[in-house]
N, C-alpha and C positions, 0 to 999 in steps of 0.2 A: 857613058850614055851620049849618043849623037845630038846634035841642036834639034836632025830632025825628030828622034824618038823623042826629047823632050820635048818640042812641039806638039808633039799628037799625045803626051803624059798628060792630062788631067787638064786639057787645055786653058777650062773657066779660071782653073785657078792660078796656073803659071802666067797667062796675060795679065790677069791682076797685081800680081806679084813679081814685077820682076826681077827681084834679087832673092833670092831664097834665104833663111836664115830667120832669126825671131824676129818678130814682128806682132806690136800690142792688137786690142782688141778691136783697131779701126783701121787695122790693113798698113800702118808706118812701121819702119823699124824702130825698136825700139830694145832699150837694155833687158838683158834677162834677169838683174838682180831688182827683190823685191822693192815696190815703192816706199818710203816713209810714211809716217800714219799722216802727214799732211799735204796725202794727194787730194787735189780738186774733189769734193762732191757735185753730183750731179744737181742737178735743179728742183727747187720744190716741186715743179712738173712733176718731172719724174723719178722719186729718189731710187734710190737702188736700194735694194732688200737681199743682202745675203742670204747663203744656204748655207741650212745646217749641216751639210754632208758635201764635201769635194765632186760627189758623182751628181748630186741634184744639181750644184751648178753647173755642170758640164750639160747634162740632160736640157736645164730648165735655157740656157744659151744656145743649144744646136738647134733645140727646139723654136725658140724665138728665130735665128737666122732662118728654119725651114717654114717657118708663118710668114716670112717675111716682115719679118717684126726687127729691120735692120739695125736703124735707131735704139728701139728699146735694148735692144743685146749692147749694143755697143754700151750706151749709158747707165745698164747694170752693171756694168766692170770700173764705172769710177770709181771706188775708193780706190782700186789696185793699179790708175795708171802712172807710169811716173809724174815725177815731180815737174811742174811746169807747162803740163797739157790741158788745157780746156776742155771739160769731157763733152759739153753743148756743143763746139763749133767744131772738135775732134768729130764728133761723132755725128754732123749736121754735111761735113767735107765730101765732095765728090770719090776718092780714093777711100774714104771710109765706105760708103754705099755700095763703091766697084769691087772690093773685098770680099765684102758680104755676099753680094749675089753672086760674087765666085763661085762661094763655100756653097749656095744652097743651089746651085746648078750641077754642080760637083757630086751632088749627095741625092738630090731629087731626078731619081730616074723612073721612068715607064716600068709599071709593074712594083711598084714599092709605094706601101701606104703612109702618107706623109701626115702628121700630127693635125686634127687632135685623135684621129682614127688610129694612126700606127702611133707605135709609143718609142720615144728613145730609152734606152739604157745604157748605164755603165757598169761594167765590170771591177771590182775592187782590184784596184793595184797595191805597190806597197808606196807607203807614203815618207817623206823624209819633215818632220817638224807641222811649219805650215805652209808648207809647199809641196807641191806634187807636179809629178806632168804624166797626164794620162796620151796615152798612145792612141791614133784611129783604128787600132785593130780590138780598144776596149770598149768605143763607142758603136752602140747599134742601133738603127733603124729599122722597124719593122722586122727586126730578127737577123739582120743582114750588117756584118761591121760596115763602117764609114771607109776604109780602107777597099772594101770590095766595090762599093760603089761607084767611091773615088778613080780606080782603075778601070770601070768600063768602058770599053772603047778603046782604049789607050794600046799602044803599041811598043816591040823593043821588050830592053832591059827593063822592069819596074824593080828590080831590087832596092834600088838606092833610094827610093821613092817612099816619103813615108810627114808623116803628119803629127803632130801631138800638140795636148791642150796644157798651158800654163795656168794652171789653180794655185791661188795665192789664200792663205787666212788670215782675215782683218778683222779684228775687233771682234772676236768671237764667231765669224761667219766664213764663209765661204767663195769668194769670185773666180772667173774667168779671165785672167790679166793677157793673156796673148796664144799666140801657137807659137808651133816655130815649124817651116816647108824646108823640106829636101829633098831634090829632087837632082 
């Protein structure tokens, strides 16, 4: 793929991103291997409430990014970020906010009913323990994968081009610990 075709790929999100590769729930890179159970909690503010189901959390996080509900997505994936991240000032950081509105520029197009009107879904994948990583072609917006969206506009090769959610389970629940972008 050219600089210029990745230029005009998914613009929102490769400026925010400029290195591709995993990257936790506030837009930094970060390890792909699971956190220990003595990652930061979030703040009495606002604790974080896991989900019962890999797919609600993916739903109940794309859903907050498309509310613009930056922060609060960000700060429901504390128990799952690594070890030594503040998930307050993680998730408070200007690269954490430039992320987000990436993803929900990326996904929020004309003619697509965005939450609480349109509903996200996931699609069951196959899961390995307590870990999973769900793909953008399993999440859907108003009927329409993330993957499709994500490509509007974009130009070139999109093969290589692809997105998926790190779902981590902690403590009997369910979070959102990162994606990982290839493009």
């Amino acid at each position: 793929m050219t600089a210029r075709t990745r230029a005009a790929l998914v613009p929102a999100i490769l400026l925010s991103l400029a290195a591709c590769g995993s990257t936790d729930v506030a837009g930094t890179p970060g390890p792909a291997a699971p956190a220990p159970s003595t990652a930061p909690k979030p703040s009495e503010a606002e604790p974080a409430s896991g989900a019962p189901a890999y797919q609600t959390a993916v739903e109940r996080w794309v859903t907050q990014i498309l509310q613009k509900h930056y922060e609060k997505a960000c700060l429901s994936s504390a128990p799952v970020l690594p070890p030594g991240k503040d998930a307050k000032t993680l998730c408070k950081s200007p690269a954490a906010r430039k992320s987000a509105e990436s993803l929900h520029d990326a996904w929020a197009k004309p003619g697509v009913t965005l939450p609480p009107q349109g509903k996200v879904t996931v699609d069951e994948v196959s899961t390995s323990g307590d870990q999973v990583t769900v793909p953008d072609t399993a999440v859907k917006l108003d009927g329409r994968t993330l993957r499709s969206l994500e490509l509007i506009g974009s130009t070139g090769n999109t093969s290589s081009f692809s997105l998926a959610f790190k779902v981590q389970k902690h403590e009997g629940a369910w979070y959102v610990q990162g994606f990982d972008l290839n493009a």
